[in-house]
C-alpha positions as CSV (number, residue, x, y, z in Angstrom):
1,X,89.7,-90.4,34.0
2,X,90.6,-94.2,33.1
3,X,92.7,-93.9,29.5
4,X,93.0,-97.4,27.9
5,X,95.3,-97.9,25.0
6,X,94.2,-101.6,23.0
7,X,96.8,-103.2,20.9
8,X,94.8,-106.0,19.2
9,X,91.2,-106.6,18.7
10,X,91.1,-109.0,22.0
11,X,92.6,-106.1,24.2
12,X,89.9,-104.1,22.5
13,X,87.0,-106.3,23.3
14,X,88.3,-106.2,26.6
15,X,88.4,-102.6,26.8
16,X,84.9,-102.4,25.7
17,X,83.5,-104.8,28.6
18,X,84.9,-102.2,31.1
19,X,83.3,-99.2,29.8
20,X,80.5,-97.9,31.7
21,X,78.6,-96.2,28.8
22,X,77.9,-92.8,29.9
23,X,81.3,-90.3,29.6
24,X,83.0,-93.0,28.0
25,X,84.3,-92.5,24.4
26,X,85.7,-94.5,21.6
27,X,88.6,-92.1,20.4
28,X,91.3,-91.8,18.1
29,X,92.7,-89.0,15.8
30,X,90.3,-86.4,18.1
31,X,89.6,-84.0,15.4
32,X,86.3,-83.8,16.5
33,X,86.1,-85.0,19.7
34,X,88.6,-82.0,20.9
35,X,86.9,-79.4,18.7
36,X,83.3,-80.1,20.1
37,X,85.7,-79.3,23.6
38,X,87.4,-76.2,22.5
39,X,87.1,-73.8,25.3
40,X,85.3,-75.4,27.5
41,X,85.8,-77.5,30.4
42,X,84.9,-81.3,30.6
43,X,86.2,-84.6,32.2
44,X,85.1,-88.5,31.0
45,X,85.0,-91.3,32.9
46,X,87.0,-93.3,29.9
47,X,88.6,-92.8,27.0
48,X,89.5,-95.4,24.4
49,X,92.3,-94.9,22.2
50,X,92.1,-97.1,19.0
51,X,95.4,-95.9,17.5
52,X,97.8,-98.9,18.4
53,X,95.1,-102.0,17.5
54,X,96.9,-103.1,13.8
55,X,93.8,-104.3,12.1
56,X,92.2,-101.2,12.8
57,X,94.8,-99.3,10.3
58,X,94.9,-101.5,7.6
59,X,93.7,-101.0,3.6
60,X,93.5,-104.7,2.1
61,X,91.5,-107.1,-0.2
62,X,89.5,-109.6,0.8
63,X,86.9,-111.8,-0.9
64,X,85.9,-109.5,-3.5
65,X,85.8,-106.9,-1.3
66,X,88.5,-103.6,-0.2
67,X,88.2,-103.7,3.9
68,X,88.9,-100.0,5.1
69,X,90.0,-100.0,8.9
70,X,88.5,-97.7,11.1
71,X,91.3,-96.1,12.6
72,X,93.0,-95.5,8.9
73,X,93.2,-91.4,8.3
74,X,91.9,-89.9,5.4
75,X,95.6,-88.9,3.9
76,X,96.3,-93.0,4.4
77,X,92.8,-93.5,2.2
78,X,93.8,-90.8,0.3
79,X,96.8,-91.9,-1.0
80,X,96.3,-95.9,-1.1
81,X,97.1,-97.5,-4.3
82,X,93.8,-99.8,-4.0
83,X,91.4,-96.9,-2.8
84,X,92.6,-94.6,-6.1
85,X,92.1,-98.1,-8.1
86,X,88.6,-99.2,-6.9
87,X,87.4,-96.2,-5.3
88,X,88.3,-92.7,-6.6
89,X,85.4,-91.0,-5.1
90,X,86.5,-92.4,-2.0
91,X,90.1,-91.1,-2.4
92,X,88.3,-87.8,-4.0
93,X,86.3,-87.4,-0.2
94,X,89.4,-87.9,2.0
95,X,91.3,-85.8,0.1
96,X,88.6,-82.8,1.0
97,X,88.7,-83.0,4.1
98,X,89.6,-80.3,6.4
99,X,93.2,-79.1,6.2
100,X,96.2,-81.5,5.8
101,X,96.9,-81.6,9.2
102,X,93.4,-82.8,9.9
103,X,93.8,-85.2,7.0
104,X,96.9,-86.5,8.9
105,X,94.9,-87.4,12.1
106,X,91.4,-87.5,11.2
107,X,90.2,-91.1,10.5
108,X,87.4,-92.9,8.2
109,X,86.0,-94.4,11.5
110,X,85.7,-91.1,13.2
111,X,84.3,-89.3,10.4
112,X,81.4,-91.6,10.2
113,X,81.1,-92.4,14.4
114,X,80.4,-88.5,14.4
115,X,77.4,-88.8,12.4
116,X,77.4,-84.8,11.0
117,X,75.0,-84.2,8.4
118,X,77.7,-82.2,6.6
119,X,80.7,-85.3,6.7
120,X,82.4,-85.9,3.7
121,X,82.5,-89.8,4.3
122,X,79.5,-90.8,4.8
123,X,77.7,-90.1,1.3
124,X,80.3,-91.9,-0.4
125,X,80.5,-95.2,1.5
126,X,76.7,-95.3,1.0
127,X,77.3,-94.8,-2.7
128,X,79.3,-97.7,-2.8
129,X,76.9,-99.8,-0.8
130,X,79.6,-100.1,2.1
131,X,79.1,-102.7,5.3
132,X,80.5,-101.4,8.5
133,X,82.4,-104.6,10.4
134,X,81.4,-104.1,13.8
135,X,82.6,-105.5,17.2
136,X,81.4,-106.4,20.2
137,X,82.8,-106.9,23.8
138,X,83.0,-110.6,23.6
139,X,84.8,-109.9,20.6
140,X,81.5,-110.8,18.1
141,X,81.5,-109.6,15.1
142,X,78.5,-108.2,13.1
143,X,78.2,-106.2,9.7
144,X,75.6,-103.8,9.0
145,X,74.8,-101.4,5.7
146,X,76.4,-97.9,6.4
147,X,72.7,-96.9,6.0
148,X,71.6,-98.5,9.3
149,X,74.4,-97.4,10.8
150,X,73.9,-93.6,11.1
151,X,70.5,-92.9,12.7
152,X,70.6,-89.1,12.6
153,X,72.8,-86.1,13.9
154,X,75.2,-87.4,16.3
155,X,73.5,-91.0,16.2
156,X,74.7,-93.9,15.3
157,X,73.3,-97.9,15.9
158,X,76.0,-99.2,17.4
159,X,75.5,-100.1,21.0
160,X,77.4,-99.3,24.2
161,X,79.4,-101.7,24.2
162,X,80.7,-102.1,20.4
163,X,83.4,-100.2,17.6
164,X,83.2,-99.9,14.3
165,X,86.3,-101.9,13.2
166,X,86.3,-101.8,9.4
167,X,84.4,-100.6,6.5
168,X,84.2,-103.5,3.8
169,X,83.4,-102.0,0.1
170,X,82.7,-104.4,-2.6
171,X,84.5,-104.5,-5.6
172,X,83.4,-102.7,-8.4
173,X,83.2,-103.8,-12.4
174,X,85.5,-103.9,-14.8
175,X,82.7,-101.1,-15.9
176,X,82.4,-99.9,-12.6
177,X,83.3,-96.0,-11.8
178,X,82.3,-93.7,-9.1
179,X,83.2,-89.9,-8.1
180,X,82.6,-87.3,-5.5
181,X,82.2,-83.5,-5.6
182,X,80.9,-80.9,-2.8
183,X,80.3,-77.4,-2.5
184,X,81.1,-75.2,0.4
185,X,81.9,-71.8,1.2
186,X,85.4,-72.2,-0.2
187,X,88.0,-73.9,-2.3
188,X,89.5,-75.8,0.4
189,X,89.3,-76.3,3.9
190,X,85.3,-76.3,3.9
191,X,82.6,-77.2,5.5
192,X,80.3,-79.0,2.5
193,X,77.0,-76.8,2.0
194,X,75.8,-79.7,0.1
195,X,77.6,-82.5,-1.3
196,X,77.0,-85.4,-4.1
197,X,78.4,-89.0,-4.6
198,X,78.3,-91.3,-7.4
199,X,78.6,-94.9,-8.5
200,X,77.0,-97.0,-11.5
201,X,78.1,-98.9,-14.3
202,X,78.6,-98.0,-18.1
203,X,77.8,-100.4,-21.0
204,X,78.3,-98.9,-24.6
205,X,78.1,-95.6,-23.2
206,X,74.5,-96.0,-21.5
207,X,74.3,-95.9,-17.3
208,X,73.7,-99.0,-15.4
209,X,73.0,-99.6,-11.9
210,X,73.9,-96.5,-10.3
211,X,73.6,-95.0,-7.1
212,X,73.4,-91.4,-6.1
213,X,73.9,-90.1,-2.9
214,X,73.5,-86.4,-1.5
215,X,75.3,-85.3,1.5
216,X,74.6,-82.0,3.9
217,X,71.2,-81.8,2.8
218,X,69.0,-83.6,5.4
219,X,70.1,-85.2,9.0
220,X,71.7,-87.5,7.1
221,X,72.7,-88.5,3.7
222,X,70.0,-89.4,1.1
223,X,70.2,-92.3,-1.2
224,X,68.4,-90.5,-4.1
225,X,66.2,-93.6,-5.5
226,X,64.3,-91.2,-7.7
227,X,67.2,-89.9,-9.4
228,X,69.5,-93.1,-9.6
229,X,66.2,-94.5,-11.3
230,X,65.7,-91.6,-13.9
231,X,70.0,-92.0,-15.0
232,X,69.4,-95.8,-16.0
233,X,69.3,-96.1,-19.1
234,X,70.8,-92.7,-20.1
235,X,73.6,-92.3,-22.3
236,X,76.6,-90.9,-19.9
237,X,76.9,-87.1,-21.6
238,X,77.2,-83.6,-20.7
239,X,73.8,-83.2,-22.7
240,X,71.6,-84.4,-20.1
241,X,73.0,-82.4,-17.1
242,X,70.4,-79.9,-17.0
243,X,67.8,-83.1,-16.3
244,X,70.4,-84.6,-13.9
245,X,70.9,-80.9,-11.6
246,X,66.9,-80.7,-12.2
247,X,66.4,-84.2,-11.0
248,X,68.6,-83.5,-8.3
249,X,67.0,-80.1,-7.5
250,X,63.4,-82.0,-7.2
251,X,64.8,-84.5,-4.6
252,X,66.5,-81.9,-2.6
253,X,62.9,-80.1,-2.5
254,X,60.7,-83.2,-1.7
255,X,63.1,-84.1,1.0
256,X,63.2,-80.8,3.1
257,X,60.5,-79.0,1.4
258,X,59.8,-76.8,4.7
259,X,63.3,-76.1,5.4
260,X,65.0,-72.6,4.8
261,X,67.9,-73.5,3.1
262,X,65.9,-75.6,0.9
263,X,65.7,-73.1,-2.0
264,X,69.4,-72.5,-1.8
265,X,70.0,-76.5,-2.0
266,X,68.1,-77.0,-5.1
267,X,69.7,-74.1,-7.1
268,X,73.3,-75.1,-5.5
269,X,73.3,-78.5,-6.4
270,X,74.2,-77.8,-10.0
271,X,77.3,-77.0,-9.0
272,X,78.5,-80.8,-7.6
273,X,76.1,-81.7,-10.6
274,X,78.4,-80.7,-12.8
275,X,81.4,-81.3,-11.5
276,X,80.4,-85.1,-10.9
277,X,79.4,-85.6,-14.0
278,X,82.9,-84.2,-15.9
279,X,84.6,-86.5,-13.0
280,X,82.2,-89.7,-14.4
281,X,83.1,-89.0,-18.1
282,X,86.8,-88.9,-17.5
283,X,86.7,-91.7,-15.6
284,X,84.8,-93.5,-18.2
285,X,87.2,-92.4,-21.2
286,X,89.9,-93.5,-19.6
287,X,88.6,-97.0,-18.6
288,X,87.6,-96.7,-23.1
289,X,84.1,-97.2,-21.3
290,X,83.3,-94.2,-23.9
């Protein structure tokens, strides 16, 4: 096994023109890559560790946007001053994820490289309309909608030879909030069952532009455009949440009418439903949005 070890974005374009493609991994906290390994036994031909490249760990502005590195864990989003600012439902995702000490190793990058229909990540940079930076071997540069980037289970578009390097969010409004909420079989340390994220705008209490998201549903997430459509124009209120879960519920339905679990997902969804929603009016008191 050949184990490279980058330390800029050069060494890592570098890195990526030597790697033969098949048994050849991008890795770098392993939280998955090990436990789809557990107890069994495997070799690779490479491995390329993307721990020790800077850029790849670092949370900054930059022309109206928040850049996300790939290698940054979910405690370093969770805790960052600008993700909590900007992106709460971003800092809310992170901070669900796993136990702490997956949390502590676990990165953005990986989350969303894994492509699992039930990742916490994923839903919410859609939400926000997020742009995966992504780099080839000659060092090229390309960004892409987090939409096209995940294909399916397991799938992602990026090509043999290229790493997600950063995930660029833009800015939101002044009136701009956004929240996160899942449901799984616990508390903590779960697996989402099904899993809702949410951004839009406010103006004298009415919704604007938003953007609805559910996660662990179908093979991947599901920008809702059904939904997000029906919430413009509503007044943001705990009186229209039994049309929002309904709403909700009819997506869920139209989008994997055939599959077992789909009866389950459109009665479960009230719970994220409601929890989102609480999360949005906070938010939106606190901004005086309300």
């Amino acid at each position: 096994m050949i184990f490279l070890q980058p330390k800029s974005l050069p060494e890592l374009a570098s890195c990526l023109a030597q790697k033969p493609g098949r048994d050849a991994y991008l890795v770098s906290g392993c939280t998955d890559f090990l436990a789809k390994r557990n107890g069994k036994v495997w070799d690779a031909e490479m491995l390329i560790s993307l721990t020790n490249v800077p850029e790849l760990r670092r949370i900054h502005e930059l022309a109206g946007k928040l850049s996300v590195g790939a290698a940054c864990t979910h405690t370093q989003v969770e805790t960052n001053a600008l993700v909590r600012q900007y992106f709460p439902a971003l800092s809310q995702a992170c901070g669900n994820v796993g136990s702490r000490q997956i949390r502590n190793r676990g990165t953005v990058g990986g989350s969303i490289g894994n492509a699992s229909p039930a990742g916490d990540i994923y839903p919410v940079l859609l939400a926000l309309d997020a742009e995966a930076a992504v780099m080839n071997s000659a060092g090229a540069v390309r960004r892409l909608p987090v939409d096209w980037l995940v294909t399916g289970i397991g799938r992602t578009a990026l090509a043999e030879d290229e790493a997600i390097i950063a995930f660029e969010l833009p800015l939101p409004a002044a009136n701009g909030i956004n929240a996160f909420a899942k449901l799984g079989e616990r508390a903590k340390v779960t697996i989402a069952k099904i899993s809702l994220a949410v951004s839009l705008e406010v103006e004298n209490g009415i919704i604007y532009r938003p953007r609805v998201v559910l996660g662990a549903v179908s093979s991947k997430a599901i920008l809702a455009a059904e939904p997000a459509a029906t919430l413009c124009g509503w007044p943001l209120s705990m009186d229209r949440f039994e049309e929002f879960a309904e709403i909700l519920g009819v997506e869920i339905e139209h989008s994997i009418p055939n599959r077992p679990t789909m009866p389950y997902k459109r009665q479960a969804v009230r719970g994220p439903a409601d929890d989102i929603l609480r999360c949005l009016i906070a938010q939106a008191k606190e901004k005086a949005l309300l």
